[in-house]
C-alpha positions as CSV (number, residue, x, y, z in Angstrom):
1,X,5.8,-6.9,2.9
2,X,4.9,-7.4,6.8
3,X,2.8,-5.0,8.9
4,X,2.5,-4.2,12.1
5,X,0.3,-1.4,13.4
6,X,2.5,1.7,11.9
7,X,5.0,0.5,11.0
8,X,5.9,-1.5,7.6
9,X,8.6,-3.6,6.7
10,X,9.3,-4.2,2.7
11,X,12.2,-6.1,1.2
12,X,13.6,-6.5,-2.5
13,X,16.6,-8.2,-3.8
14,X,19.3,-6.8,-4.5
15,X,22.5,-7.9,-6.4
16,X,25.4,-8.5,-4.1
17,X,25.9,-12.4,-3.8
18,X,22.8,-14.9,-3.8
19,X,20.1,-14.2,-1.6
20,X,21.4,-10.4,-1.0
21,X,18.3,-8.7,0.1
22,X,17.7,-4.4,0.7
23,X,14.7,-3.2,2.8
24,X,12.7,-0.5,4.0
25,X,10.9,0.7,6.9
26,X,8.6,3.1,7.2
27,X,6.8,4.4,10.8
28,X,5.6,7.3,11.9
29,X,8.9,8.6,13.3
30,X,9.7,8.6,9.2
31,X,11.2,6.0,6.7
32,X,14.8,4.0,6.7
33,X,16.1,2.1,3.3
34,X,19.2,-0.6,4.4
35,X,21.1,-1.1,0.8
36,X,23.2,-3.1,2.5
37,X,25.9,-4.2,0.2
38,X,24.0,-3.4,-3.0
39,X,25.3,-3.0,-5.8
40,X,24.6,-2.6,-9.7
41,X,23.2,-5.7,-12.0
42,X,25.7,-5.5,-14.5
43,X,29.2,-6.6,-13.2
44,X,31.7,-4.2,-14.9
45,X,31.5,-1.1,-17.0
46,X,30.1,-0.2,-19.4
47,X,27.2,0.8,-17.3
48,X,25.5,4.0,-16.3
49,X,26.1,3.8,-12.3
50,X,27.6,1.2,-9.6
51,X,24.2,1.4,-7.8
52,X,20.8,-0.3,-8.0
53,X,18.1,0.4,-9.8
54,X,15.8,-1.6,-7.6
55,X,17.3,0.1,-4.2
56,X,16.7,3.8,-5.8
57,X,13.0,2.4,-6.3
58,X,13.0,1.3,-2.8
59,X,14.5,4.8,-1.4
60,X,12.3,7.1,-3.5
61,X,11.7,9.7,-1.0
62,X,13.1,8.1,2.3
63,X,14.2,10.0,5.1
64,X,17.5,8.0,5.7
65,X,19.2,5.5,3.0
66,X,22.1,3.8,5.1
67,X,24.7,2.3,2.4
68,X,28.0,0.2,2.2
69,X,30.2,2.5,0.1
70,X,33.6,1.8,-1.8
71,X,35.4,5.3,-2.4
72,X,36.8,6.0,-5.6
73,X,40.0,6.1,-4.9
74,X,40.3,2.3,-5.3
75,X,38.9,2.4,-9.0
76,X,41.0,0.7,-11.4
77,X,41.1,3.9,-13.5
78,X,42.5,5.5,-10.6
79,X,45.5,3.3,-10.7
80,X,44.3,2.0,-7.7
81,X,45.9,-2.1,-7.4
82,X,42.2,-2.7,-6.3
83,X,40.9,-6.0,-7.4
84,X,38.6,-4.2,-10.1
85,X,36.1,-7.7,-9.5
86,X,35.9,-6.3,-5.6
87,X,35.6,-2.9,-6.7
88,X,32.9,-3.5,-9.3
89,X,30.8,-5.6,-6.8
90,X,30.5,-1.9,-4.5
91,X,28.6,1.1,-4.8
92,X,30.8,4.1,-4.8
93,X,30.1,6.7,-3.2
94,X,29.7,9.5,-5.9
95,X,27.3,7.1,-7.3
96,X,25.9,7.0,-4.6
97,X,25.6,11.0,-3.6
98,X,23.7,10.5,-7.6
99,X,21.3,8.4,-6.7
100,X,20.0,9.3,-3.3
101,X,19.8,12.8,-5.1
102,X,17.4,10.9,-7.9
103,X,15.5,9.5,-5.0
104,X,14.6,12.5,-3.3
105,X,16.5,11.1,-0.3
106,X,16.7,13.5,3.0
107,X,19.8,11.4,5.2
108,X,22.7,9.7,3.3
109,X,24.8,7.6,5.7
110,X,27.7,5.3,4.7
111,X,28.3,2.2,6.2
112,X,31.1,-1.1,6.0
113,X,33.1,2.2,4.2
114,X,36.1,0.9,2.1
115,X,38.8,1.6,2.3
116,X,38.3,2.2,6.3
117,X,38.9,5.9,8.0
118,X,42.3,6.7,9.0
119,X,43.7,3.5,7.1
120,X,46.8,3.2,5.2
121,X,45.2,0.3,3.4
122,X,42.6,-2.0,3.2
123,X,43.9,-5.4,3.8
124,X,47.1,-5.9,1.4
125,X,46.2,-2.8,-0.6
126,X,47.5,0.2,0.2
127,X,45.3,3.6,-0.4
128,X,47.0,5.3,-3.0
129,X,46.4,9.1,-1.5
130,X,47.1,8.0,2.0
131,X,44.5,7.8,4.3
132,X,41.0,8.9,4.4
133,X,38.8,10.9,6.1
134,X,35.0,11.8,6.6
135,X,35.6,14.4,4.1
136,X,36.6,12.7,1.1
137,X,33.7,10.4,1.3
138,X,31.1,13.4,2.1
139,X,32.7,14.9,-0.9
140,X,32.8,12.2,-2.9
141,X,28.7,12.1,-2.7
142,X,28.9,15.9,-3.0
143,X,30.0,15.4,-6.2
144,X,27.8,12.8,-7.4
145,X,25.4,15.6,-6.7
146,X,24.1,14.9,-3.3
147,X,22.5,18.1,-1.7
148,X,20.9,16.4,1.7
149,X,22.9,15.2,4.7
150,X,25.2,13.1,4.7
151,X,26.5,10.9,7.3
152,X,29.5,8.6,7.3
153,X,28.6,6.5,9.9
154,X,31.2,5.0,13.0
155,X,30.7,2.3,15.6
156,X,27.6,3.6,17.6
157,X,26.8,6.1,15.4
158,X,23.2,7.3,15.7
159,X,20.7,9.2,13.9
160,X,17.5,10.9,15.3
161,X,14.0,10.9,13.1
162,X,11.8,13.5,14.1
């Protein structure tokens, strides 16, 4: 944990590759969780979620969790060609609508979003419903249960703490 004047700074790790960590900072303006490319400990199913436990600990009642996020289209139940060791390594973002939920999270934004808006594919794999849009990810969280605010961020895309 590091300090300075109001503002803290704590960091955990988090399972992505080696080294993979997911912080906090909380200031006076409010709190901010980075879960970064975080994902669950256990690799494939069976498991309860795609997220981590130790980033939901980390977010308990922060204003803002910003999140990579796979959508589910690409799930290999969804006939998706997905490489299901890709798509097990993500946090989708139903999960992810669950947890922040759990946590008592105020701001849900998506970051590094796969596959991309407006894309037909994500690199040689094509998007089997076509194209997405802010929607289906805001809905996707909506049906993990996710009641706050949620954000699918773009390049520059900002968010004010009051």
């Amino acid at each position: 944990m590091w300090y300075k004047g109001d503002v803290r700074v704590s960091a955990i790790a988090s399972k992505h590759i080696p080294g993979h960590l997911s912080y906090r900072v909380d200031s006076p303006a409010g709190s901010v969780v980075i879960g970064g490319d975080a994902g669950n400990d256990i690799a494939k199913p069976p498991r309860a979620s795609s997220t981590s436990e130790a980033v939901e600990r980390l977010a308990r009642d922060a204003d803002v969790l910003v999140h990579s996020v796979m959508h589910p289209v690409f799930s290999p139940d969804a006939g998706s060609n997905f490489p299901p060791l890709a798509f097990y390594r993500q946090s989708t973002a139903t999960d992810l609508g669950a947890m922040a939920q759990r946590a008592g999270v105020k701001h849900l934004v998506f970051t590094h979003l796969i596959p991309a808006l407006d894309t037909a594919s994500h690199g040689p794999f094509r998007v089997p419903s076509g194209p997405l849009k802010k929607a289906d990810f805001e809905s996707a969280a909506e049906t993990g249960g996710f009641s706050g605010h949620i954000h699918v961020g773009t390049d520059l895309f900002t968010l004010r703490l009051h």
